[in-house]
C-alpha positions in Angstrom: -72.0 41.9 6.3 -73.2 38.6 4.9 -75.9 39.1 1.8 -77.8 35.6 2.1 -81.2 35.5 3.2 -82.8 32.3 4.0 -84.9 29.6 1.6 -85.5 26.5 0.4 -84.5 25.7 -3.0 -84.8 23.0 -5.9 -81.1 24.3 -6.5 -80.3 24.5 -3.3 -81.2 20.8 -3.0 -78.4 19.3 -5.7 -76.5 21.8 -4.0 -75.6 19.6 -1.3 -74.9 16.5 -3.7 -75.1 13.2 -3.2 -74.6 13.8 0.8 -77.6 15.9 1.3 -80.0 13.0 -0.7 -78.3 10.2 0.6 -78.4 11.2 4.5 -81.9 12.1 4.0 -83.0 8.9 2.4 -80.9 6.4 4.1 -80.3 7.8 8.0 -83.7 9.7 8.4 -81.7 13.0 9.5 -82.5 16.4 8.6 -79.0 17.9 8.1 -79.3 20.3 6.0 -79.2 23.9 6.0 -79.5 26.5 3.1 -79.3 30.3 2.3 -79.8 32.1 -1.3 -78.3 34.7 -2.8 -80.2 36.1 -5.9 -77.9 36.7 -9.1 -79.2 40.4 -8.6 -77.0 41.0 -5.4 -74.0 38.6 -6.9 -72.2 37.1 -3.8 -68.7 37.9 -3.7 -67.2 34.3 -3.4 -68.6 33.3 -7.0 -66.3 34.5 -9.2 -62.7 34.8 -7.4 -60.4 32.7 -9.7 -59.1 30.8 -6.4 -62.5 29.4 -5.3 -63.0 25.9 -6.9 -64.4 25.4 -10.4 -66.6 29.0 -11.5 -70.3 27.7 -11.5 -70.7 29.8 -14.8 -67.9 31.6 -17.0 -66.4 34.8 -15.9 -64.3 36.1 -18.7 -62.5 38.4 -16.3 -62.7 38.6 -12.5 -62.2 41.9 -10.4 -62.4 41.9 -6.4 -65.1 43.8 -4.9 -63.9 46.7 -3.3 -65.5 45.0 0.3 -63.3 42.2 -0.4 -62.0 40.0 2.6 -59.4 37.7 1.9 -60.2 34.6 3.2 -57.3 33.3 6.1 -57.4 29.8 5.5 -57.1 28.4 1.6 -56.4 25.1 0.3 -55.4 23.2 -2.8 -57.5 20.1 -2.6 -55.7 16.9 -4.3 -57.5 15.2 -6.8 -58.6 11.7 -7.5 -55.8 9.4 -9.0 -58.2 8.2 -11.4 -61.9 7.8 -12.8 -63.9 5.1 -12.6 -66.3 3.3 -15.0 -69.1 6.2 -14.0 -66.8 9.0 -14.5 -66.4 9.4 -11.0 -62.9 10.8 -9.7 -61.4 8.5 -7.1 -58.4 7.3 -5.3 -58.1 10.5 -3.1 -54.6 10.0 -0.6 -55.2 8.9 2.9 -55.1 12.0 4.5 -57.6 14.9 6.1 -57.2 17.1 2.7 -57.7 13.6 0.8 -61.2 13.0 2.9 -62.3 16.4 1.7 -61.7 16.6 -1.6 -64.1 13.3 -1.9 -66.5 15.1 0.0 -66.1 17.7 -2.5 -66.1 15.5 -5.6 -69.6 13.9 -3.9 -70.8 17.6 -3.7 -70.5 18.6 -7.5 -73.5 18.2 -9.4 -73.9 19.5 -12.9 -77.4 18.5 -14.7 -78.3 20.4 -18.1 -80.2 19.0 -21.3 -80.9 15.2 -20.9 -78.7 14.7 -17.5 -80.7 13.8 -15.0 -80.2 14.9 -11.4 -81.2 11.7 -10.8 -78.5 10.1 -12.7 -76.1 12.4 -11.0 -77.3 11.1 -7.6 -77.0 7.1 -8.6 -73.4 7.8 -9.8 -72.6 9.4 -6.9 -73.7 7.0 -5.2 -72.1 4.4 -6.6 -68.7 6.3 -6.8 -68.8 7.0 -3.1 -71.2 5.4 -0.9 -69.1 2.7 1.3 -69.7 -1.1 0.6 -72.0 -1.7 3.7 -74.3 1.2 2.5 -74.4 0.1 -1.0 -77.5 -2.1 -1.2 -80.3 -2.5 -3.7 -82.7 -1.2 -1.2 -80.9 2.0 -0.9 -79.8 2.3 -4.4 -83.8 2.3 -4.6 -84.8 4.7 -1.9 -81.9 7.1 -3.8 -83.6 6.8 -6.8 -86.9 7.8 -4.9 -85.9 10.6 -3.5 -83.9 12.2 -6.8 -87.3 11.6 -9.1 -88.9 13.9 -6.7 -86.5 16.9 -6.9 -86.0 16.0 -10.5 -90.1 16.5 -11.0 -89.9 20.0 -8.8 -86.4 21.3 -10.8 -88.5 20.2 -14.0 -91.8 22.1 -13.0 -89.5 25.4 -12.2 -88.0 25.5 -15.9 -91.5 24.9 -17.3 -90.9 21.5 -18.3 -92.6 18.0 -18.0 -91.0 15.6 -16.0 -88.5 13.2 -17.3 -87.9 15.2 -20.6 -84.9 17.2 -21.5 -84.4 20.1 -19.6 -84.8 23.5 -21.9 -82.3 25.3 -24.0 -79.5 27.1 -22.1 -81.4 25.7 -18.8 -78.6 24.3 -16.1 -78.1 23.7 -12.6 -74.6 23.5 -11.3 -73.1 23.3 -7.9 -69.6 22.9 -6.2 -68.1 23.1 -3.2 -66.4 26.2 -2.2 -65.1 26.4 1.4 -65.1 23.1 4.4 -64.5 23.7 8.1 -63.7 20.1 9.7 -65.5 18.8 12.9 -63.2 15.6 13.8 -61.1 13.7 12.4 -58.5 10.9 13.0 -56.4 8.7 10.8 -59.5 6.7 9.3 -62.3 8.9 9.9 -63.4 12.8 9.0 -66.5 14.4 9.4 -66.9 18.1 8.1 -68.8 20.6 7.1 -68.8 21.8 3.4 -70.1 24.5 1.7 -71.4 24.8 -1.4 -72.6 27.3 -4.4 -75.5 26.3 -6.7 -76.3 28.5 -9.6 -79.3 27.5 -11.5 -80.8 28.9 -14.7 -84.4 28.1 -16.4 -83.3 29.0 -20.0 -81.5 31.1 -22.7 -83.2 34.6 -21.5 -83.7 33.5 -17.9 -81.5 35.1 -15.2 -78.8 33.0 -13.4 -80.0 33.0 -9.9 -77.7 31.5 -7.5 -77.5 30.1 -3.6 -75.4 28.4 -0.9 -76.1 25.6 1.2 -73.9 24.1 4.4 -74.0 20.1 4.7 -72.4 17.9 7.2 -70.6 14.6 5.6 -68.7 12.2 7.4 -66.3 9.9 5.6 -64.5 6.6 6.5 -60.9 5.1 5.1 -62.5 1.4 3.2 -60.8 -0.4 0.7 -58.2 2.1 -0.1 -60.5 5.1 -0.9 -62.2 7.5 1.4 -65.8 6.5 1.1 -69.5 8.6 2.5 -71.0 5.6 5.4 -74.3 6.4 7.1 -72.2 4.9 10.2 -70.0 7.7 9.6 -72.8 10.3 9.0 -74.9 9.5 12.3 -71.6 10.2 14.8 -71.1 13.0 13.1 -74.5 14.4 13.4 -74.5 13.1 17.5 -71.5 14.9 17.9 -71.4 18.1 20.6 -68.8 19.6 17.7 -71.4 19.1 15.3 -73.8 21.1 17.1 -71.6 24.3 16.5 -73.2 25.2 12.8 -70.8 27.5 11.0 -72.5 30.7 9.6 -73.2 30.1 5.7 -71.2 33.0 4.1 -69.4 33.1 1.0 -65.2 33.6 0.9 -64.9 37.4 0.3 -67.8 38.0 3.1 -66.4 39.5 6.1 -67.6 36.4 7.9 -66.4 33.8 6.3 -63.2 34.1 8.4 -65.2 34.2 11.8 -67.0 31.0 10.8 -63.9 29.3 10.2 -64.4 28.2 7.2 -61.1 27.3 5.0 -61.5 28.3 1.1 -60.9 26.0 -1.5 -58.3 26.7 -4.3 -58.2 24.9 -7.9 -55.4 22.5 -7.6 -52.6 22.3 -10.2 
């Protein structure tokens, strides 16, 4: 039985990465959708050493006896190299190669003087097609990050624009994708995602999940996030069909069709 319940988070925000702020700011959609679990009730997909990238250590992992193995995994490939914002790109062109961008655009990390605001215009530059990238939109991404950057700071106690406090993070990755189309230039998807956030030394990690739709198009030898992408996607009767938001491990993560993500060698 899935243990989410439903909210509205600052770190279930970032959660969705740069597709979740970008969407919203530069198509006008509402498309996305999140659920929290509270570190108290730990969801079972957040420590398995096959999920991608453990949001916070785990110096050893044991399955929970309610375990259910997902049926679907994957070994995303990863960028062939970084650009100058530290960005992995130059994922293959194929269906796995579209979602492992997706996932790339999906990780946020933002801790001490990293901003998610900085996170959000490097994503945005790493993976926003050419058409989209305008100084107009660069601007109304900017926008839209101060604003969750001045509610993330007000949570930890903090004033905006300073350094978030000691031991204070938010992190989030993707963890599991079910695809809606795709063809040899174009994939749309759904991704899901795990954010764990923590105000401070002493505070309790408190974590949630959050289920985006991103759509991505082959340009210039990359896949690339396009708002022209985005808005077939979202007009899309295949789109309409929103998987459940469950982590791998929960019994329902198979029936949602969800494939897990595995670290790739």
């Amino acid at each position: 039985m899935s243990r989410t319940r439903g909210t509205w988070n600052t770190a279930s925000t970032w959660a969705a990465g740069v597709a979740l702020v970008a969407v919203l700011a530069l198509t006008g959609y509402a498309v996305f959708s999140g659920e929290e679990s509270g570190s108290d009730t730990p969801a079972k997909g957040g420590a398995s050493p096959s999920a991608s990238g453990s949001a916070s250590p785990e110096p050893m992992y044991s399955a929970p006896a309610d375990w259910t193995e997902p049926e679907r995994w994957t070994a995303l490939p990863k960028g062939q190299r970084t650009d100058e914002r530290g960005s992995a790109v130059g994922f293959p062109h194929t269906v796995e190669g579209a979602i492992a961008m997706m996932a790339a655009a999906n990780t946020t990390r933002i801790e001490g003087e990293r901003s998610g605001t900085a996170e959000q215009l490097r994503m945005y530059h790493s993976y926003f097609g050419k058409p989209d990238q305008t100084p107009e939109n660069a601007k109304k991404i900017e926008l839209s990050s101060r604003e969750t950057d001045k509610s993330l700071a007000q949570e930890m106690g903090v004033e905006a624009g300073r350094p978030l406090p000691s031991g204070a993070y938010m992190r989030a990755h993707v963890i599991g994708y079910k695809v809606i189309k795709k063809s040899d230039d174009e994939v749309s998807a759904w991704v899901l995602a795990r954010a764990v956030q923590k105000n401070g030394e002493m505070a309790k990690e408190e974590s949630s999940y959050t289920r985006t739709l991103v759509a991505a198009q082959w340009q210039d030898g990359d896949w690339k996030l396009t708002t022209e992408a985005t808005k077939r996607a979202l007009q899309a009767p295949e789109s309409q069909d929103k998987p459940a938001i469950v982590a791998p491990g929960d019994e329902e993560f198979n029936a949602a069709g969800w494939t897990a993500i595995r670290d790739a060698s």
